[in-house]
C-alpha positions as CSV (number, residue, x, y, z in Angstrom):
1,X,1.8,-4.4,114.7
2,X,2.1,-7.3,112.0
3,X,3.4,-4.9,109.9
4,X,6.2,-4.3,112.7
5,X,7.4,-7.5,113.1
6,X,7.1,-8.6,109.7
7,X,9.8,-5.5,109.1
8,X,12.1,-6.7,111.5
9,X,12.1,-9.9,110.8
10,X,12.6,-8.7,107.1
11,X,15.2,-6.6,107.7
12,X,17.3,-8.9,110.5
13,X,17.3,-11.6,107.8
14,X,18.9,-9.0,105.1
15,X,21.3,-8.4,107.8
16,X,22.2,-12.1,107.9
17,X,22.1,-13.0,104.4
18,X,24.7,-9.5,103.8
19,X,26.8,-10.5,106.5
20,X,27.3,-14.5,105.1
21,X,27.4,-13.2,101.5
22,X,30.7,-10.8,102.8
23,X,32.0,-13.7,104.5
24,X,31.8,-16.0,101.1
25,X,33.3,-13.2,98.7
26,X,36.2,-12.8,101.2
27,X,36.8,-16.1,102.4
28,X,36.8,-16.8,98.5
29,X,38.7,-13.7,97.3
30,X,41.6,-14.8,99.8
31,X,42.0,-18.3,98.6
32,X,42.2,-17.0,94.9
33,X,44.7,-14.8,96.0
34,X,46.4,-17.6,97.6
35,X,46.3,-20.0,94.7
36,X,47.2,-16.8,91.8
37,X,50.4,-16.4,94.6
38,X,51.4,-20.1,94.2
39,X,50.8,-20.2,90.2
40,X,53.3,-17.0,89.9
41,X,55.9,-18.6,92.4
42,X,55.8,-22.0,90.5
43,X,56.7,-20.2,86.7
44,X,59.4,-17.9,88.7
């Protein structure tokens, strides 16, 4: 049963760790694309 739980556990904080590292890259991939927008409309 340890086993069981242990798994879960394992596995749910995978889940969480996935989920925030997602939310970083885009979060952070939008404000690059953001700040690369602004740097091409200020040498237009």
């Amino acid at each position: 049963m340890k086993d069981v739980e242990i798994g879960a556990a394992g596995s749910l904080t995978m889940i969480v760790l996935c989920t925030a590292m997602v939310f970083l890259m885009r979060s952070f991939y939008k404000r690059y694309t953001r700040m690369q927008k602004r740097s091409e409309d200020e040498t237009n």
